[in-house]
LUMFIKOL-951650 format. One record per residue (C-alpha): x, z, y. Coordinates in steps of 0.05 Angstrom, whole numbers, plus 5000, padded with zeros to 4 digits. Layout:
// LUMFIKOL-951650
<r X="X" Z="Z" Y="Y"/>
...
***
This chain:
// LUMFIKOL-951650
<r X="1605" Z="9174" Y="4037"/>
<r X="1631" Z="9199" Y="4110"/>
<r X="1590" Z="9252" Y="4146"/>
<r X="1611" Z="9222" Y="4208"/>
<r X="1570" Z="9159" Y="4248"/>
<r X="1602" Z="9089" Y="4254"/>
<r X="1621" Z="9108" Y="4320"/>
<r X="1646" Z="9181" Y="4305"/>
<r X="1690" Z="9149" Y="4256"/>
<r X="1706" Z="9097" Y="4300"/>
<r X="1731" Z="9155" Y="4352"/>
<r X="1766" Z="9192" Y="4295"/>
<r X="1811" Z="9140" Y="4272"/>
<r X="1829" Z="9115" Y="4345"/>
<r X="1848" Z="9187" Y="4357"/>
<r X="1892" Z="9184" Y="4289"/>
<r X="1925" Z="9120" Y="4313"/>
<r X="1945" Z="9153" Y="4383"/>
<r X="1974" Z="9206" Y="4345"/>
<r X="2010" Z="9172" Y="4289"/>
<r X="2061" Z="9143" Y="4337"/>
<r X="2099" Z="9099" Y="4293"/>
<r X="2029" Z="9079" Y="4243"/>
<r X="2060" Z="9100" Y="4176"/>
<r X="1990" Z="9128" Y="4168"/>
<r X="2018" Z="9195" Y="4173"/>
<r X="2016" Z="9244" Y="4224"/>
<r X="2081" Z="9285" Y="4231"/>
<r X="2114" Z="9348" Y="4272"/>
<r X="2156" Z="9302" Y="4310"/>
<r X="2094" Z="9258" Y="4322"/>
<r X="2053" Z="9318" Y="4353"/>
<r X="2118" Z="9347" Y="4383"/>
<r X="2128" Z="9281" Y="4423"/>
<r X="2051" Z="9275" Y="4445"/>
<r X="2040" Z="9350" Y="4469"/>
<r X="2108" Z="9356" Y="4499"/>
<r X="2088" Z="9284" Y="4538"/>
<r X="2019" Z="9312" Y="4564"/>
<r X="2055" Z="9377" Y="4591"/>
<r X="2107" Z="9330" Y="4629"/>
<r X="2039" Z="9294" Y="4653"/>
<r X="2004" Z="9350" Y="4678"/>
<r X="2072" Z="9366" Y="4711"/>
<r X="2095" Z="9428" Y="4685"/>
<r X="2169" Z="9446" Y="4646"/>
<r X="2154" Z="9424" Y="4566"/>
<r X="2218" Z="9469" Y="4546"/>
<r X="2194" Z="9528" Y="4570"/>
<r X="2134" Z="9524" Y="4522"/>
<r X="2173" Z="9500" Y="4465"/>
<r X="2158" Z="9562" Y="4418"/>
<r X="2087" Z="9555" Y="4434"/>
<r X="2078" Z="9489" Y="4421"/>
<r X="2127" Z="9496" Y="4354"/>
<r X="2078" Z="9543" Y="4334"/>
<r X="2008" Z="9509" Y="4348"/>
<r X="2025" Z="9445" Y="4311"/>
<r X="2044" Z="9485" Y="4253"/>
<r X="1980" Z="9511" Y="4253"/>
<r X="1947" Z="9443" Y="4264"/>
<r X="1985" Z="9416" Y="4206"/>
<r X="1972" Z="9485" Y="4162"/>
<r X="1901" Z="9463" Y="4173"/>
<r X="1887" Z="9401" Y="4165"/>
<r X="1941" Z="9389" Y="4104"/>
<r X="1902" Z="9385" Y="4049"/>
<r X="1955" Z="9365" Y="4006"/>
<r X="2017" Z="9411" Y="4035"/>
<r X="2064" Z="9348" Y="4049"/>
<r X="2081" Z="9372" Y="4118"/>
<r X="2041" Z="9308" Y="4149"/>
<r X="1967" Z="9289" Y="4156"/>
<r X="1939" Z="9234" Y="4130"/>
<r X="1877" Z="9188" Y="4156"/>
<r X="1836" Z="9220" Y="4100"/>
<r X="1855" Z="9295" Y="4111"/>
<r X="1844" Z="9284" Y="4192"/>
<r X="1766" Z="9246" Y="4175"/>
<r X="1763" Z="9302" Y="4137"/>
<r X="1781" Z="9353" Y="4178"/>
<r X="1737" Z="9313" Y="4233"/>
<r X="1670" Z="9323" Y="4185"/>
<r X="1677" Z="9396" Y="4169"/>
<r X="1677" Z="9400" Y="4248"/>
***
């Protein structure tokens, strides 16, 4: 049984599905890659000039939160990661 509320889960996975841009049910590199790199161009700033330190965060998000050391996250390893919050 989750940890999390109906509605925490509810916010989890909708969070997941933003993320998992082409809903494999997997969460990769590229997939964070695109997503951070978009909210930099957003918040209008230069993505390629933080290109090493973006390379570097999502390997620690996916270092983290990849329970089973694929190289993607899954629904289940980001709920989980979500309840030991």
């Amino acid at each position: 049984m989750s940890k999390l509320t109906a509605a925490k889960m509810a916010e989890v996975k909708a969070e997941f599905a933003k993320m998992d841009a082409n809903g494999d049910g997997q969460i990769t590199r590229d997939e964070l890659y695109t997503l951070f790199k978009a909210q930099i161009v957003e918040a209008g700033d230069d993505a390629t000039k933080y290109s090493a330190e973006l390379e570097a965060a999502i390997d620690g998000i996916i270092a983290t939160m990849d329970a089973d050391k694929d190289g993607k996250v899954s629904i289940e390893e980001f709920v989980k990661s979500a309840e030991d919050e």
